[in-house]
PDB file of the backbone (N, CA, C, O) and the ligand in Angstrom, with CONECT records:
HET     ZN  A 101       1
ATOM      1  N   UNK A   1     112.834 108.603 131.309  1.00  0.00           N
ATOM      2  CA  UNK A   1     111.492 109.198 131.281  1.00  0.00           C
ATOM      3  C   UNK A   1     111.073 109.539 129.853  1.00  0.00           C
ATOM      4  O   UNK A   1     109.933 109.267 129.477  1.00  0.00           O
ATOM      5  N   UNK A   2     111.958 110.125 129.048  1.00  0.00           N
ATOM      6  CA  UNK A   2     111.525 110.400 128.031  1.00  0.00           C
ATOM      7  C   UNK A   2     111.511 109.459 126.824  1.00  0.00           C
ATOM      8  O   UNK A   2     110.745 109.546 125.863  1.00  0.00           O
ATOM      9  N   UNK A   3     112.261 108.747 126.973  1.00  0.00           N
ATOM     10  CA  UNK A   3     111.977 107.215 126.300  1.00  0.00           C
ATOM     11  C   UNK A   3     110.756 106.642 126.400  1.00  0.00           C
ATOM     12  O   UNK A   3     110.072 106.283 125.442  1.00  0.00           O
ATOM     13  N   UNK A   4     110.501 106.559 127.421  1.00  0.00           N
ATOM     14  CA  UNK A   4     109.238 105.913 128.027  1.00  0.00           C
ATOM     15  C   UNK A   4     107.655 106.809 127.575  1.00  0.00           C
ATOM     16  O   UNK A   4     106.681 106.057 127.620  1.00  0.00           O
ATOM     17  N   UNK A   5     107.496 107.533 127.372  1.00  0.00           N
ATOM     18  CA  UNK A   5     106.618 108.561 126.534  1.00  0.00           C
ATOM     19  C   UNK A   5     106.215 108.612 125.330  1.00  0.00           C
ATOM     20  O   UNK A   5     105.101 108.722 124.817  1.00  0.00           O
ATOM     21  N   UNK A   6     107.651 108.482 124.786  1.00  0.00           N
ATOM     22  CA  UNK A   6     108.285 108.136 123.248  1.00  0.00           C
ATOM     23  C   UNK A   6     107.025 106.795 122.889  1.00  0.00           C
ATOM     24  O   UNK A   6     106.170 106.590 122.027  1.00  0.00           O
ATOM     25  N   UNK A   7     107.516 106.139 124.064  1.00  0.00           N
ATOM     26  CA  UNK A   7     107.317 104.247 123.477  1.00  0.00           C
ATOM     27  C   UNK A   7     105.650 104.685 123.556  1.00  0.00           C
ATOM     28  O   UNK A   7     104.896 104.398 122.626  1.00  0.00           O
ATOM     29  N   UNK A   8     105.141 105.459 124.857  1.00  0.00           N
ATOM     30  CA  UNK A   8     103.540 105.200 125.150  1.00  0.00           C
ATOM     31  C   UNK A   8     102.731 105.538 123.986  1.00  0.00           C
ATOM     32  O   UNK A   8     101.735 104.893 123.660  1.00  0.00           O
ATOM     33  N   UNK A   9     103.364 107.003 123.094  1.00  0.00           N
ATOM     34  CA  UNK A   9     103.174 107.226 122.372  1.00  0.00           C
ATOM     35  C   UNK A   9     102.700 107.171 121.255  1.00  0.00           C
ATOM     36  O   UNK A   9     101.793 107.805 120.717  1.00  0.00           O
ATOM     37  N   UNK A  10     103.787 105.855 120.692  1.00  0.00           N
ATOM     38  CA  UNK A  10     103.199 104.744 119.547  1.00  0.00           C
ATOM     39  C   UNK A  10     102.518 103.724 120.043  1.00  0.00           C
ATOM     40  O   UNK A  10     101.745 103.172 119.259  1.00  0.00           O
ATOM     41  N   UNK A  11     102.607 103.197 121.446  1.00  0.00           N
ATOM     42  CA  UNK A  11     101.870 102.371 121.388  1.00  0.00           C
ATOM     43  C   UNK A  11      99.436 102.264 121.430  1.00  0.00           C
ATOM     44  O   UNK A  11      98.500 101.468 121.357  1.00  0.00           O
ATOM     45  N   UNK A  12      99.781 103.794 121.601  1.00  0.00           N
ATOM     46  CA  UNK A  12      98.010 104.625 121.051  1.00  0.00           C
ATOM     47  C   UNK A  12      97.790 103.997 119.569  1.00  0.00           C
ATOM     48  O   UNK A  12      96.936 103.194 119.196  1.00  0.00           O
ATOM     49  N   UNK A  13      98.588 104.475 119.017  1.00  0.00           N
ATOM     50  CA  UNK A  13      98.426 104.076 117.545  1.00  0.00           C
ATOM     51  C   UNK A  13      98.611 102.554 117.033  1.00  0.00           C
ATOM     52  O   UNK A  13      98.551 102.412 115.812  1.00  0.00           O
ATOM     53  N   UNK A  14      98.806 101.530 117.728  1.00  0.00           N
ATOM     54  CA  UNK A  14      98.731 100.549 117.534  1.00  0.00           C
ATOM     55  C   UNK A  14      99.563  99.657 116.808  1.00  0.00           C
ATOM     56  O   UNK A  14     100.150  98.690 117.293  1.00  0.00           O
ATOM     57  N   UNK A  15      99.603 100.269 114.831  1.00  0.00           N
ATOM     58  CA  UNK A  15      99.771  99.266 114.312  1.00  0.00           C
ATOM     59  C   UNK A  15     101.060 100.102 113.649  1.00  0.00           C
ATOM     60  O   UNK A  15     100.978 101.294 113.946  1.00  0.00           O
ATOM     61  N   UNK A  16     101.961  99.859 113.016  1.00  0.00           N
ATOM     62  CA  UNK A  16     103.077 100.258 112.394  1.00  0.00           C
ATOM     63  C   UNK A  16     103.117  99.803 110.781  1.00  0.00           C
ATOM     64  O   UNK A  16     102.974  98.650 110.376  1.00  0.00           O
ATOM     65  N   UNK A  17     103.318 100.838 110.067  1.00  0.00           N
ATOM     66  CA  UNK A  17     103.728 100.363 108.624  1.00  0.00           C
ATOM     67  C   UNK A  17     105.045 100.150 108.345  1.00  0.00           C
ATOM     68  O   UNK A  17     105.761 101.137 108.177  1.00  0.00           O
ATOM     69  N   UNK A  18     105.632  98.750 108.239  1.00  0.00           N
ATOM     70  CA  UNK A  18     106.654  98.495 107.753  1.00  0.00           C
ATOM     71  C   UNK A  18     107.230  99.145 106.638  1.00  0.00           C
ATOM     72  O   UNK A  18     106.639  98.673 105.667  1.00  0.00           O
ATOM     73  N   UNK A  19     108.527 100.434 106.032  1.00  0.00           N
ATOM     74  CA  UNK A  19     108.895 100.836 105.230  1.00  0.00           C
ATOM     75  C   UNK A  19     109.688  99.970 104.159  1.00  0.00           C
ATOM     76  O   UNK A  19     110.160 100.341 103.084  1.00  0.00           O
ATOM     77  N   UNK A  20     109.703  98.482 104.860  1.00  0.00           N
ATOM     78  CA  UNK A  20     110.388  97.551 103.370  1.00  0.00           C
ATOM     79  C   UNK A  20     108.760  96.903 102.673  1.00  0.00           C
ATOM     80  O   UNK A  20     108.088  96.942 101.643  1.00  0.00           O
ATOM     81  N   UNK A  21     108.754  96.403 103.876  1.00  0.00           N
ATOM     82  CA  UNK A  21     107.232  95.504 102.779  1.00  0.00           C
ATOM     83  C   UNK A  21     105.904  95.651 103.072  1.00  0.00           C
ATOM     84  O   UNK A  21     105.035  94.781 103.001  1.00  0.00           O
ATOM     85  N   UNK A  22     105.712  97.552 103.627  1.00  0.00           N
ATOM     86  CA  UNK A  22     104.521  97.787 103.463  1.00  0.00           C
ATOM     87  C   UNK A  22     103.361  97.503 104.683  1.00  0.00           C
ATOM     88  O   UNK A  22     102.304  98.021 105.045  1.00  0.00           O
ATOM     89  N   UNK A  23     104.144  96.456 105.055  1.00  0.00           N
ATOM     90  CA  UNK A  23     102.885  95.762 106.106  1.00  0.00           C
ATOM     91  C   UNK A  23     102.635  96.331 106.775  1.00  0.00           C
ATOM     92  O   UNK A  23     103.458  97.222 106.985  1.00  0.00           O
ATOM     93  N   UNK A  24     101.387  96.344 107.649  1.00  0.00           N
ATOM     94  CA  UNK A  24     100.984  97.068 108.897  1.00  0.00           C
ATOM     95  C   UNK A  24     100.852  95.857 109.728  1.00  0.00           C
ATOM     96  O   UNK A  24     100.225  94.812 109.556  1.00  0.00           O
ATOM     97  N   UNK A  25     101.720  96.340 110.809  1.00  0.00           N
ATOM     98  CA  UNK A  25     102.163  95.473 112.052  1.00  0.00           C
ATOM     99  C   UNK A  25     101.846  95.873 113.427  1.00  0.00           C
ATOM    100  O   UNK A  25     101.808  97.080 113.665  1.00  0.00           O
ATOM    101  N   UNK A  26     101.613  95.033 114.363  1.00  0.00           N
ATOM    102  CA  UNK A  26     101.678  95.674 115.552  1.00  0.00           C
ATOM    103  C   UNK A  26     102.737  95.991 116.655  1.00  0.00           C
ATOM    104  O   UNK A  26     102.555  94.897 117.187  1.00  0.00           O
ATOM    105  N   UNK A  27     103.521  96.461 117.308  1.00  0.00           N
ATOM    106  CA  UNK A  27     104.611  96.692 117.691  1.00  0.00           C
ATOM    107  C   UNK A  27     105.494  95.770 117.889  1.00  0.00           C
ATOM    108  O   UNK A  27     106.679  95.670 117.572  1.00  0.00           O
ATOM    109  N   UNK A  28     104.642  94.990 118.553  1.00  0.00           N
ATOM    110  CA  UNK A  28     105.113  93.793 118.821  1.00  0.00           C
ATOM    111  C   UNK A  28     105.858  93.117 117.488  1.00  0.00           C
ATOM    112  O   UNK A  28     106.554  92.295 118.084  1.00  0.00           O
ATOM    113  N   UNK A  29     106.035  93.007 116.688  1.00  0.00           N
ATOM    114  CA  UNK A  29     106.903  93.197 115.669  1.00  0.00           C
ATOM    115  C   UNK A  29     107.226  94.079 114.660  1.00  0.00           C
ATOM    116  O   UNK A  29     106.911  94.260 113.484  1.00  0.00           O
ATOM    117  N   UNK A  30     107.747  94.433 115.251  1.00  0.00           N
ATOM    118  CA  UNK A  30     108.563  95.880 114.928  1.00  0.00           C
ATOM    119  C   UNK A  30     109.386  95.959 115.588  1.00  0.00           C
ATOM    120  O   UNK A  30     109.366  95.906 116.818  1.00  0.00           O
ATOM    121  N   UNK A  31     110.708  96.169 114.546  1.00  0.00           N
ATOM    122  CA  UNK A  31     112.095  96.635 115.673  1.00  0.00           C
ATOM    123  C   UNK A  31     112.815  97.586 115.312  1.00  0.00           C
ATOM    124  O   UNK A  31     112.758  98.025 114.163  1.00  0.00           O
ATOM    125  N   UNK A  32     113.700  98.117 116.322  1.00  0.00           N
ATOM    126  CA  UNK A  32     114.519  99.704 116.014  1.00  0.00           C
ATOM    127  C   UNK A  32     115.355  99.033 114.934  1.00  0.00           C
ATOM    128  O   UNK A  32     115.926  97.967 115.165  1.00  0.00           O
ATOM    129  N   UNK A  33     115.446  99.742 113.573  1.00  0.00           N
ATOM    130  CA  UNK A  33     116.427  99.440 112.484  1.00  0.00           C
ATOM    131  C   UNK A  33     117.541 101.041 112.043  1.00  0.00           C
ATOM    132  O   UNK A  33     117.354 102.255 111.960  1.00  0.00           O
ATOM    133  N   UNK A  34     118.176 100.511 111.945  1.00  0.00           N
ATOM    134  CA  UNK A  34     119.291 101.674 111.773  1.00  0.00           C
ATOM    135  C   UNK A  34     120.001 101.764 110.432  1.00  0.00           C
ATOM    136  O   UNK A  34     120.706 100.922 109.875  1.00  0.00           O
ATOM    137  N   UNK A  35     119.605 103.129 110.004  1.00  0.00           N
ATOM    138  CA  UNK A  35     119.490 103.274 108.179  1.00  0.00           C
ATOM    139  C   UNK A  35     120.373 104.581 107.900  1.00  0.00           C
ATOM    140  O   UNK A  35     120.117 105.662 108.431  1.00  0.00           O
ATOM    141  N   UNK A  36     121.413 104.381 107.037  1.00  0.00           N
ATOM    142  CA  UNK A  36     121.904 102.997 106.455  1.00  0.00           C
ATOM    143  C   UNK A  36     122.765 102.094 107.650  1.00  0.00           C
ATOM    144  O   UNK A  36     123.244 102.717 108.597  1.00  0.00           O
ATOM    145  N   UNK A  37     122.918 100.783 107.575  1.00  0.00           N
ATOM    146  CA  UNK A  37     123.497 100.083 108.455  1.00  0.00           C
ATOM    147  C   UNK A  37     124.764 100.643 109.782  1.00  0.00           C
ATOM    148  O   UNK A  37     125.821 101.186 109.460  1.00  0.00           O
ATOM    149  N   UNK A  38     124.391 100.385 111.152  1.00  0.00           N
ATOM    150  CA  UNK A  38     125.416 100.685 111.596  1.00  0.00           C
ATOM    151  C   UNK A  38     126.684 100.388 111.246  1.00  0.00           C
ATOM    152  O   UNK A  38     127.412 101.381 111.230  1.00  0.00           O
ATOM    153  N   UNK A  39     127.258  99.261 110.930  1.00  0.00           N
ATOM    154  CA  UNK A  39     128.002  98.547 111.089  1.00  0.00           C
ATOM    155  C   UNK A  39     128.987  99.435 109.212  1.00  0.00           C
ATOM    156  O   UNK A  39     130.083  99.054 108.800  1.00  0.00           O
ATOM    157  N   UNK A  40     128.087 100.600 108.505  1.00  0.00           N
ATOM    158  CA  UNK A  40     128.607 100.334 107.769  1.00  0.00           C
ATOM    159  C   UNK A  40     128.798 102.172 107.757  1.00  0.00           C
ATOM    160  O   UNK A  40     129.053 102.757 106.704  1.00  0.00           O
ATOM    161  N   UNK A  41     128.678 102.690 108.686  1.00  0.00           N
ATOM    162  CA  UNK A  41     128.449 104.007 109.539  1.00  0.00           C
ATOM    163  C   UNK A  41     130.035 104.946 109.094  1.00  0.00           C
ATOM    164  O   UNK A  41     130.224 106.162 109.074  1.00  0.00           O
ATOM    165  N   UNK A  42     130.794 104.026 108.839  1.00  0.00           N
ATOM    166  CA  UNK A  42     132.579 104.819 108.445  1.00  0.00           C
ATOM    167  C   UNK A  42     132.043 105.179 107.072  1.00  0.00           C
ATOM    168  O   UNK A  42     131.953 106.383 106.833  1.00  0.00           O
ATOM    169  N   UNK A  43     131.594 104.131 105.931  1.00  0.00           N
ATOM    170  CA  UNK A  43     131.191 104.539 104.466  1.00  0.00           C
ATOM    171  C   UNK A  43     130.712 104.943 104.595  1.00  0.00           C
ATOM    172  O   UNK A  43     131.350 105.972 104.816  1.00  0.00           O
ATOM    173  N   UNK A  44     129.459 105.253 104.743  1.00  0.00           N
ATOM    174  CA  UNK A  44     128.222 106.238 104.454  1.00  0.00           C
ATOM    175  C   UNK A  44     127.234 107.120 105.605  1.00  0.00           C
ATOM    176  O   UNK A  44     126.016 107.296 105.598  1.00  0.00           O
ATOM    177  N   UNK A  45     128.092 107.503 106.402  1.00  0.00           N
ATOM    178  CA  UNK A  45     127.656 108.112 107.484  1.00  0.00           C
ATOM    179  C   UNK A  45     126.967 108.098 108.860  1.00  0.00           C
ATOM    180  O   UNK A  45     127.219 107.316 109.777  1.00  0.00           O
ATOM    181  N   UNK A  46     126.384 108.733 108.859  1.00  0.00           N
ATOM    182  CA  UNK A  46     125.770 108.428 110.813  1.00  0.00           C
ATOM    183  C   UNK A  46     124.246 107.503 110.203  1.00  0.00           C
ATOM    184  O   UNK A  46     123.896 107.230 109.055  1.00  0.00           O
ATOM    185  N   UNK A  47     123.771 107.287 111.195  1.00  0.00           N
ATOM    186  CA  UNK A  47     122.687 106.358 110.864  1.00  0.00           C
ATOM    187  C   UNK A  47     121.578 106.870 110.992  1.00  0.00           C
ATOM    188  O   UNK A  47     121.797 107.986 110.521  1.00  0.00           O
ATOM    189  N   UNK A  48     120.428 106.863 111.320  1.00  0.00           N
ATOM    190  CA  UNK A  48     118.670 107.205 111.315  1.00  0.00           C
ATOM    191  C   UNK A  48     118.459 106.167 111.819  1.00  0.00           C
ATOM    192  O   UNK A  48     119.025 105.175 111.359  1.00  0.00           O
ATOM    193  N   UNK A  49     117.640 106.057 112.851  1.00  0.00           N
ATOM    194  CA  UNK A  49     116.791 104.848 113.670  1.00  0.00           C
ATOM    195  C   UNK A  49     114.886 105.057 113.141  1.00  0.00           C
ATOM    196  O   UNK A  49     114.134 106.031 113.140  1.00  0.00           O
ATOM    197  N   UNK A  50     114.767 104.060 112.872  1.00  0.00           N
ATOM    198  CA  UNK A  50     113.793 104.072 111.841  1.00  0.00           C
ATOM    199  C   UNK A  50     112.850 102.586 112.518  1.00  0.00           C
ATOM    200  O   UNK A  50     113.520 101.740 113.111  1.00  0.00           O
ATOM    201  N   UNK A  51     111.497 102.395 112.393  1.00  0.00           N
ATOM    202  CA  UNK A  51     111.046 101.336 112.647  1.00  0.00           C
ATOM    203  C   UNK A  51     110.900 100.418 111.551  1.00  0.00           C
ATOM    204  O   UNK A  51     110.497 100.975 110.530  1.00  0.00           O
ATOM    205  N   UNK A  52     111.116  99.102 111.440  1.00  0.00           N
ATOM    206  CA  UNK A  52     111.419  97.971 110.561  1.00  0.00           C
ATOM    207  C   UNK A  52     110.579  96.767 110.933  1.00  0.00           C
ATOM    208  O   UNK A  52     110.603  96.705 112.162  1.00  0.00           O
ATOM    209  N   UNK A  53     109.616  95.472 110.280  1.00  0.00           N
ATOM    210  CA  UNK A  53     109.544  94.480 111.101  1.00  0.00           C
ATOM    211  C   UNK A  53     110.408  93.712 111.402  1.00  0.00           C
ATOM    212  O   UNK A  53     111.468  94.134 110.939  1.00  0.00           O
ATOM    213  N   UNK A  54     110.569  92.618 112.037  1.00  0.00           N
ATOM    214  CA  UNK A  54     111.609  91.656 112.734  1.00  0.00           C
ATOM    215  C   UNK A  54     112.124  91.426 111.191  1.00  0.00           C
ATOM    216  O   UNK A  54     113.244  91.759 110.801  1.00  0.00           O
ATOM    217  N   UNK A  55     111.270  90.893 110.501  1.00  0.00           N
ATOM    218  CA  UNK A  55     111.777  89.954 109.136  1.00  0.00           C
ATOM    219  C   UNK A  55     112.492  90.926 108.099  1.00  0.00           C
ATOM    220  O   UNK A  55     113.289  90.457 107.286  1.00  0.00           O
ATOM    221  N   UNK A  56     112.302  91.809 108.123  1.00  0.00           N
ATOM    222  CA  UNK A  56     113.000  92.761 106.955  1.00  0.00           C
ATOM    223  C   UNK A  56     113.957  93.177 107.665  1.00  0.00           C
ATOM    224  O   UNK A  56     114.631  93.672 106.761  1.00  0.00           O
ATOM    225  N   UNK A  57     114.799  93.442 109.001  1.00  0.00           N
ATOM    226  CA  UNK A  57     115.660  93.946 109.378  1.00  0.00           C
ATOM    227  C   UNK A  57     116.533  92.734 109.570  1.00  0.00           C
ATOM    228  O   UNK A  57     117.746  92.816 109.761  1.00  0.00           O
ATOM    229  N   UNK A  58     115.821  91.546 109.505  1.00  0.00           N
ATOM    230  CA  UNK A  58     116.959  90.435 109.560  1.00  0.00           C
ATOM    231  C   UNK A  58     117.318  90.007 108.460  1.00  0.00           C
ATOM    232  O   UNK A  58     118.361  89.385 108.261  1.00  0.00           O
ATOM    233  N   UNK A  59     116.368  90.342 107.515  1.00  0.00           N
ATOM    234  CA  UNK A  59     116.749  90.064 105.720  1.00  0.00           C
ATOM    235  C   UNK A  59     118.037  91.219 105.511  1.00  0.00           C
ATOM    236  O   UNK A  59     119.184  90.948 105.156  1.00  0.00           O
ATOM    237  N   UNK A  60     117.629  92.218 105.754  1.00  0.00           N
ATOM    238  CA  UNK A  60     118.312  93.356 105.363  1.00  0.00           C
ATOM    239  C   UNK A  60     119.639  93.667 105.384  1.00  0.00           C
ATOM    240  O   UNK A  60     120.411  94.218 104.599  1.00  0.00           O
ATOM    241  N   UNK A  61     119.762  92.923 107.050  1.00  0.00           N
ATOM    242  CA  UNK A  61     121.107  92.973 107.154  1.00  0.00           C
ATOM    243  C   UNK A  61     122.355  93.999 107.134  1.00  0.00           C
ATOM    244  O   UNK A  61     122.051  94.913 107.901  1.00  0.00           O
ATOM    245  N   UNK A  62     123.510  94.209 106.630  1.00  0.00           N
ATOM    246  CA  UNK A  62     124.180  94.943 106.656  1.00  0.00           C
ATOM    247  C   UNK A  62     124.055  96.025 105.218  1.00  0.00           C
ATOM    248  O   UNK A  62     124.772  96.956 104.849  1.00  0.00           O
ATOM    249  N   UNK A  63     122.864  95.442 104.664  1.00  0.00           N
ATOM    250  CA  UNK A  63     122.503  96.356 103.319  1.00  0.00           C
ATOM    251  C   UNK A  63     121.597  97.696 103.615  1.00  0.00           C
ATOM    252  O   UNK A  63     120.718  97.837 104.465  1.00  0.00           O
ATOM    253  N   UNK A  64     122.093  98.639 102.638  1.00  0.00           N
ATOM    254  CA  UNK A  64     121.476  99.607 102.862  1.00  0.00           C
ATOM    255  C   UNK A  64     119.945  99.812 102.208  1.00  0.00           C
ATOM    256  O   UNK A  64     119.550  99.043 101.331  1.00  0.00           O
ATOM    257  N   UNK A  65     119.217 100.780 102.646  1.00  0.00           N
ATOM    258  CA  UNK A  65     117.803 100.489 102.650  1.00  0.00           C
ATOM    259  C   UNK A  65     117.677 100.454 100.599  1.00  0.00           C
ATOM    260  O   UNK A  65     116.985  99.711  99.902  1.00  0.00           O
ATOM    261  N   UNK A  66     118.173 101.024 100.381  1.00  0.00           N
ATOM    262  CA  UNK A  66     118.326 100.781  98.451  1.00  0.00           C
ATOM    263  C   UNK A  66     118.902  99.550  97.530  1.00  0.00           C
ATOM    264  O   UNK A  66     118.728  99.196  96.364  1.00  0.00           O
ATOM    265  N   UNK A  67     119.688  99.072  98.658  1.00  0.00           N
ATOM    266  CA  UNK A  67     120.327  97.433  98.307  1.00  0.00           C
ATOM    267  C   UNK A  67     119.419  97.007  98.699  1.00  0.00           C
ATOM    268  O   UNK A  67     118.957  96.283  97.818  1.00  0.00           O
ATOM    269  N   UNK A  68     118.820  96.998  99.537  1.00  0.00           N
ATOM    270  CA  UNK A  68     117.458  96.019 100.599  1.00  0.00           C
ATOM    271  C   UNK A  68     116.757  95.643  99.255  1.00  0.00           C
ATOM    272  O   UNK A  68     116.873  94.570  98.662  1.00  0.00           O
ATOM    273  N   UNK A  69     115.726  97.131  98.743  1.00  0.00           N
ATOM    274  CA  UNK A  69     114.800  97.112  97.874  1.00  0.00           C
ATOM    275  C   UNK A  69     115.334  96.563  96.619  1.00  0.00           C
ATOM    276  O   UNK A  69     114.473  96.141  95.848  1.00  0.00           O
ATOM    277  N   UNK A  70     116.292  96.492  96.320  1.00  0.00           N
ATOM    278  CA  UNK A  70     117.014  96.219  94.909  1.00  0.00           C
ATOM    279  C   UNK A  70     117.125  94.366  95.032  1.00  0.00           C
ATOM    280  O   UNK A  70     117.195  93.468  94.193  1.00  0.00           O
ATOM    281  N   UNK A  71     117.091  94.414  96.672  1.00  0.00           N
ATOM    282  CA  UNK A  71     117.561  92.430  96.302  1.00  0.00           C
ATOM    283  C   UNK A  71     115.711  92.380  96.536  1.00  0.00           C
ATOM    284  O   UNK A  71     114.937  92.007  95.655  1.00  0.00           O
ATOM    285  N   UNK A  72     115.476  92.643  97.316  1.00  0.00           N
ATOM    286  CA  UNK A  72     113.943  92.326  97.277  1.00  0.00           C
ATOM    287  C   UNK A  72     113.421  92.128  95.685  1.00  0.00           C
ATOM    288  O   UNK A  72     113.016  91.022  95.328  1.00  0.00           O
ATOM    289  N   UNK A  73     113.446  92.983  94.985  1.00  0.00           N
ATOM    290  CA  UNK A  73     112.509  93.268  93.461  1.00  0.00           C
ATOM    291  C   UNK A  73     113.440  91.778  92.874  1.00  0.00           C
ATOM    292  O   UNK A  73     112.629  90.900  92.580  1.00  0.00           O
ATOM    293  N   UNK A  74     114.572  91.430  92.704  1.00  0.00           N
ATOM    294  CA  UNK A  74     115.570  90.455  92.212  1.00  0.00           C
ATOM    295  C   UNK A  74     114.539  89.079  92.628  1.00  0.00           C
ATOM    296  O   UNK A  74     113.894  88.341  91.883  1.00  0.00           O
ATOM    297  N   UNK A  75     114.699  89.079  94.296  1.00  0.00           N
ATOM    298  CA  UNK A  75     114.247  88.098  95.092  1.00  0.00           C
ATOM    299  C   UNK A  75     112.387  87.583  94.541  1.00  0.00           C
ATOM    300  O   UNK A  75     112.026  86.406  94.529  1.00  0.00           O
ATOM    301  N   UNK A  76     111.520  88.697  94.165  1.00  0.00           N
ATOM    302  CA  UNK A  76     110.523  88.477  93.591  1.00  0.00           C
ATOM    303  C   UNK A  76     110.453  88.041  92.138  1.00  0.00           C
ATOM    304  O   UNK A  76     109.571  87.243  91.820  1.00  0.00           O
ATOM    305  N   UNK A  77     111.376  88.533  91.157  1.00  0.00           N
ATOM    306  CA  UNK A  77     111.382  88.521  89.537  1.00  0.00           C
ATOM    307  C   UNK A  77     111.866  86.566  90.088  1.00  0.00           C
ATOM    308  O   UNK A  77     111.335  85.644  89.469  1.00  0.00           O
ATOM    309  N   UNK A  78     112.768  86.300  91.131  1.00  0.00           N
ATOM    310  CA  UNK A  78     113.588  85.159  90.698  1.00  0.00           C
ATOM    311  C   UNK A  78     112.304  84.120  91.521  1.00  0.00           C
ATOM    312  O   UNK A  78     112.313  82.892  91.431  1.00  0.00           O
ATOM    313  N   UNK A  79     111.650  84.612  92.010  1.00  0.00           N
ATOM    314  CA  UNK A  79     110.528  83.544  92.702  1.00  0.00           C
ATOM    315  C   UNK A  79     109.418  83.491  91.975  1.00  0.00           C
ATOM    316  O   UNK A  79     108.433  82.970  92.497  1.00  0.00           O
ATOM    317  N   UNK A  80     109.344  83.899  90.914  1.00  0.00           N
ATOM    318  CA  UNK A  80     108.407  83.439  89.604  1.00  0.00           C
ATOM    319  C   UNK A  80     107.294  85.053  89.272  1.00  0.00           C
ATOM    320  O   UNK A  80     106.229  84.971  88.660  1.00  0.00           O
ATOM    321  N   UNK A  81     107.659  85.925  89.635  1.00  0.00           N
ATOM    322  CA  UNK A  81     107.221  87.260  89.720  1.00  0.00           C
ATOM    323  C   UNK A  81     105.688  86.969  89.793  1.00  0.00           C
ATOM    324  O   UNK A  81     105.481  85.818  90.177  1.00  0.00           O
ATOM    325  N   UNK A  82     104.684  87.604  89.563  1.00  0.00           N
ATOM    326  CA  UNK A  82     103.181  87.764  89.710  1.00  0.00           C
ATOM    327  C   UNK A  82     102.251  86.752  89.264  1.00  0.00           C
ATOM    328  O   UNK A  82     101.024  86.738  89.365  1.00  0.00           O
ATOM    329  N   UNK A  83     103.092  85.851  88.719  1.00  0.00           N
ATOM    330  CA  UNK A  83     102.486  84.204  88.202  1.00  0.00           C
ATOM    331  C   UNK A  83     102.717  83.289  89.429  1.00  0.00           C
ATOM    332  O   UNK A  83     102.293  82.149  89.619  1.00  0.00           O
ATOM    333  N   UNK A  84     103.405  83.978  90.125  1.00  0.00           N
ATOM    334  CA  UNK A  84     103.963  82.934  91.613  1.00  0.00           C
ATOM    335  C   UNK A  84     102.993  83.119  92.894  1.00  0.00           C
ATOM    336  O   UNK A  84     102.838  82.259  93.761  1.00  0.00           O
ATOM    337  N   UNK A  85     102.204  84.713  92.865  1.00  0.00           N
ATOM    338  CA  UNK A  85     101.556  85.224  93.908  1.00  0.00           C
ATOM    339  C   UNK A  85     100.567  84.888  94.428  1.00  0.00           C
ATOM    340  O   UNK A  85     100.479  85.136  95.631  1.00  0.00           O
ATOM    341  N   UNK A  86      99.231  84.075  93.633  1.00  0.00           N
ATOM    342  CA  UNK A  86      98.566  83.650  94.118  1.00  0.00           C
ATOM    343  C   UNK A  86      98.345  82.335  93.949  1.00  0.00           C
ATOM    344  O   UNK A  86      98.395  82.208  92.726  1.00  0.00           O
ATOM    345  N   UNK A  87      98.107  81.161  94.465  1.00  0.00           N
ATOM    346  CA  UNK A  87      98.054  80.082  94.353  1.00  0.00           C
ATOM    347  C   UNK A  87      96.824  79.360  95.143  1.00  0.00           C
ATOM    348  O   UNK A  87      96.680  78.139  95.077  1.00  0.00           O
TER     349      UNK A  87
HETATM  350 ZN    ZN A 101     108.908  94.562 106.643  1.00  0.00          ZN2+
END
């Protein structure tokens, strides 16, 4: 029941801002992401369930949300930085 409230909840508000890349999404992509990584929960503690889109939580991976942003900025400088953006 109370899950279900939870969900009706956000779904009033519609659209979701992605906390890696900003975007505003609609739920429908958006997924529960767990920060810093479950899987890595012995090093660095219990986790935070946090909303993510599909694509940044599958980029993200077992990295934590500061590795995320750190390969992201790498991933942009190495894809030709702000000379690459519009075409
Ligand atoms: Zn995102």
């Amino acid at each position: 029941m109370k899950k279900r409230k939870w969900k009706n909840l956000y779904t009033i508000s519609q659209t979701f801002v992605c906390p890696y890349c900003l975007q505003e999404l609609p739920l429908s992509e958006m997924t529960v992401e767990h920060e810093p990584p479950k899987s890595r929960q012995k090093e660095l503690g219990p986790s935070t369930k946090i909303w993510a889109c599909k694509r940044c939580n599958n980029e993200k991976g077992a990295l934590t949300a500061q590795e995320y942003a750190e390969w992201k900025r790498l991933e942009f400088i190495r894809n030709g930085g702000l000379s690459n953006q519009r075409r």
